[in-house]
C-alpha positions as CSV (number, residue, x, y, z in Angstrom):
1,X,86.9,50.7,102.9
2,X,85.8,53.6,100.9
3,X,82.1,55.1,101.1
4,X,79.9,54.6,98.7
5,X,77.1,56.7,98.5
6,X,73.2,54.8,97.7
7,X,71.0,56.8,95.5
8,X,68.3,57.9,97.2
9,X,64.7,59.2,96.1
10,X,63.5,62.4,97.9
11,X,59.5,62.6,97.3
12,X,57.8,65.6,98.3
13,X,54.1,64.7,99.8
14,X,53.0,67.8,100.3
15,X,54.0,71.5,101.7
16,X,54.1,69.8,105.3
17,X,55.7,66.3,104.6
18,X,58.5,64.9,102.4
19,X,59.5,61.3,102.3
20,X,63.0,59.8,101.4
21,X,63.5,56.5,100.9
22,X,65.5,53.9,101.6
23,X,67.6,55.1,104.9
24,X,69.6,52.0,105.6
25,X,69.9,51.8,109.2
26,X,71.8,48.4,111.0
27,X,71.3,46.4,107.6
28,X,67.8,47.2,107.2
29,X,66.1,50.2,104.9
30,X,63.9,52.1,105.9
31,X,61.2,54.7,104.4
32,X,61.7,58.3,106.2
33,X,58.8,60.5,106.8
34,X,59.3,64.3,107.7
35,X,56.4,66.3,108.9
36,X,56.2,69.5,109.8
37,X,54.0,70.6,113.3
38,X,53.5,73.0,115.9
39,X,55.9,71.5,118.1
40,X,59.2,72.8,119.8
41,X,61.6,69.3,120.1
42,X,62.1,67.3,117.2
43,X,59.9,63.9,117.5
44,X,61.4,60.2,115.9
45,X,59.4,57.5,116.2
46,X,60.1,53.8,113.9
47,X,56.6,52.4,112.7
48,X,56.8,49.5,110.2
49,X,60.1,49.9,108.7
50,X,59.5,53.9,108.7
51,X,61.0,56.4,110.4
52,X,58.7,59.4,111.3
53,X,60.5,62.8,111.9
54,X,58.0,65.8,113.4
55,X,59.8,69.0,113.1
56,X,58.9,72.1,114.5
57,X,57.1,74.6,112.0
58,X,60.1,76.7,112.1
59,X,62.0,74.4,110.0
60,X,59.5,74.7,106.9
61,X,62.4,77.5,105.9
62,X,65.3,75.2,105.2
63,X,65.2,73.3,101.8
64,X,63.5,69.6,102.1
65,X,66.3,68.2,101.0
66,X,69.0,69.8,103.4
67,X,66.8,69.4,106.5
68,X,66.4,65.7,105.8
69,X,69.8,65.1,105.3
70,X,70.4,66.9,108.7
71,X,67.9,65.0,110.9
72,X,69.2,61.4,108.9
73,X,73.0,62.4,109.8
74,X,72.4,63.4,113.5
75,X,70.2,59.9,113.9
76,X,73.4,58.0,112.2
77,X,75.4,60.3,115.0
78,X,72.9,58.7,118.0
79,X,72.8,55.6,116.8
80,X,76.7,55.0,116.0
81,X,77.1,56.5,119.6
82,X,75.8,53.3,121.2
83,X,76.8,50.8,118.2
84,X,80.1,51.8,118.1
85,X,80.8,51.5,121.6
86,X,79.3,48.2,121.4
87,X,81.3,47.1,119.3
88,X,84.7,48.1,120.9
89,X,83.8,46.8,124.1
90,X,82.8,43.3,122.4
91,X,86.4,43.5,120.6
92,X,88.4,44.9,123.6
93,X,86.8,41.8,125.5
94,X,87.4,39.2,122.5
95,X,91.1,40.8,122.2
96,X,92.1,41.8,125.4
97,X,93.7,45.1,124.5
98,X,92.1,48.5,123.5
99,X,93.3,51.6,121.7
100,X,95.1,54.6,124.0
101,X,91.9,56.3,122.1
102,X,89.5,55.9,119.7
103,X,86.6,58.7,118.2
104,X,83.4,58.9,116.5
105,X,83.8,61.3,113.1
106,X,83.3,62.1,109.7
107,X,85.9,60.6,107.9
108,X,86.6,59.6,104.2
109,X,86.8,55.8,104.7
110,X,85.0,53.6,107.4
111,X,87.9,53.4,110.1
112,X,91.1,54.5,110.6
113,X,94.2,54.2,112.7
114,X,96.8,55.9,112.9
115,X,99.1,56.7,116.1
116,X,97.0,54.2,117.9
117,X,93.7,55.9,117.8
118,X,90.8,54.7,115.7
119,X,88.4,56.8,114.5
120,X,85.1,55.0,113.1
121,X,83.0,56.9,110.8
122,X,78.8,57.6,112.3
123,X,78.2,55.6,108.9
124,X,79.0,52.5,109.5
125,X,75.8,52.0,111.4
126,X,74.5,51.3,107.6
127,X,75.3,48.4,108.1
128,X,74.7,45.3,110.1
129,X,76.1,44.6,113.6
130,X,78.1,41.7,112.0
131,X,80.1,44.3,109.6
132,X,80.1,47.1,112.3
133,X,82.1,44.6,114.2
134,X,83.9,43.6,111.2
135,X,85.2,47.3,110.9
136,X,86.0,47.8,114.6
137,X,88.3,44.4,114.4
138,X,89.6,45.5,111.6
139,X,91.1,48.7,112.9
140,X,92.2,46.8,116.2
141,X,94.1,44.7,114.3
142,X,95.9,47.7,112.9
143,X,96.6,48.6,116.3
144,X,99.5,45.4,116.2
145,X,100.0,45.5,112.3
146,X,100.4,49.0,110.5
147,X,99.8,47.8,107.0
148,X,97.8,44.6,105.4
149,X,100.1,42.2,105.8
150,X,100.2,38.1,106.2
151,X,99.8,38.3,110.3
152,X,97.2,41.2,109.7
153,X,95.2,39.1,107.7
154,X,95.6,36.0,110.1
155,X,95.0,38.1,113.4
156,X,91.7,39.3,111.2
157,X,90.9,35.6,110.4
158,X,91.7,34.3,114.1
159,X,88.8,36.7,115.4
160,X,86.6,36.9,112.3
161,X,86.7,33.4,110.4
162,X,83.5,34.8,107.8
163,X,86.1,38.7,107.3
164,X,86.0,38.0,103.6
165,X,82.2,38.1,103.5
166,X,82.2,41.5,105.7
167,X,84.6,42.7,102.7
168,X,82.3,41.7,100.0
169,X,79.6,43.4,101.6
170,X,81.5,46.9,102.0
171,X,83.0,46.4,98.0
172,X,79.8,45.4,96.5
173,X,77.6,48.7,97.6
C-alpha cells in the first residue's frame, strides 16, 4: 500500500487568499480557501465542499505553498486522530483482539506492523471510511500472519468480503 501523491493546483487569488484544490478528505474533494486576517487562532470552517482556512496576518511571511501544505497536514493529523481510532475500536470489536500498541505517524506506506504495533499513516483519512477500515483490518490481520499468505488472505476475506475492491481503490490512485 504505497502513497501516491494527486496533483494538485495551487491558485493564488490575491495577496490575502490562495486556493488549492482538490483536498480529498474521507473520499470526498474538496476546494481549500486560505485567507489571511487580523486574527490570533487559526479559523476552519467547511462550507459547500470548501474548506475555509483564516490565518493570522502573521503568516503572510511563509510561502503560499508551504503554509497550505502545513494547515492541510495538521487537519489530516485531527481528522485521522478520531478516524483512526474509529476504526480500531470497530476492528478490535469485530476481531476480538487488539495490538499491544498501535500509533498515528508519517510513514512511507499506509500501515504497518511490525513487533505487534501498527502504525497507520494521518493519510489514510483520503480516503473513505470503508478503505480506512480496510487498512486497519489489514494490519490486524498481520498481527496473526506476518506475511501475505493463504490464511492472511482468508482472515482478510472472513472480515472484509468486498478487500479486493478496497485494493483497487489504493492501486488505482
Amino acid at each position: 500500500m504505497n502513497l501516491v501523491k494527486r496533483n494538485v493546483k495551487i491558485k493564488t487569488l490575491t495577496n490575502s487568499s490562495i486556493e488549492r484544490h482538490p483536498v480529498p478528505v474521507l473520499g470526498v474533494d474538496y476546494k481549500v480557501k486560505i485567507t489571511y486576517k487580523n486574527i490570533k487562532i487559526t479559523e476552519l470552517d467547511v462550507e459547500n465542499n470548501t474548506i475555509k482556512i483564516s490565518l493570522p496576518n502573521i503568516y503572510k511571511k511563509i510561502s503560499n505553498t508551504q503554509i497550505l501544505d502545513l494547515a492541510i497536514e495538521k487537519m489530516y493529523e485531527q481528522i485521522a486522530n478520531v478516524e483512526i481510532e474509529r476504526a480500531m475500536e470497530k476492528t478490535r470489536i469485530m476481531l476480538g483482539f487488539a495490538p499491544e500498541e498501535y500509533e498515528i505517524a508519517k510513514i512511507k506506506t499506509l500501515g504497518a506492523c511490525k513487533d505487534n504495533k501498527i502504525t497507520i499513516n494521518p493519510e489514510v483519512v483520503k480516503y473513505n471510511r470503508k478503505v480506512i477500515d480496510y487498512i486497519v483490518l489489514h494490519q490486524y490481520c498481520h498481527l496473526k500472519h506476518k506475511t501475505h499468505c493463504k490464511r492472511f488472505y482468508e482472515m482478510l476475506k472472513k472480515y472484509e468480503p468486498e478487500y479486493k475492491k478496497c485494493e483497487e481503490i489504493l492501486l488505482n490512485i
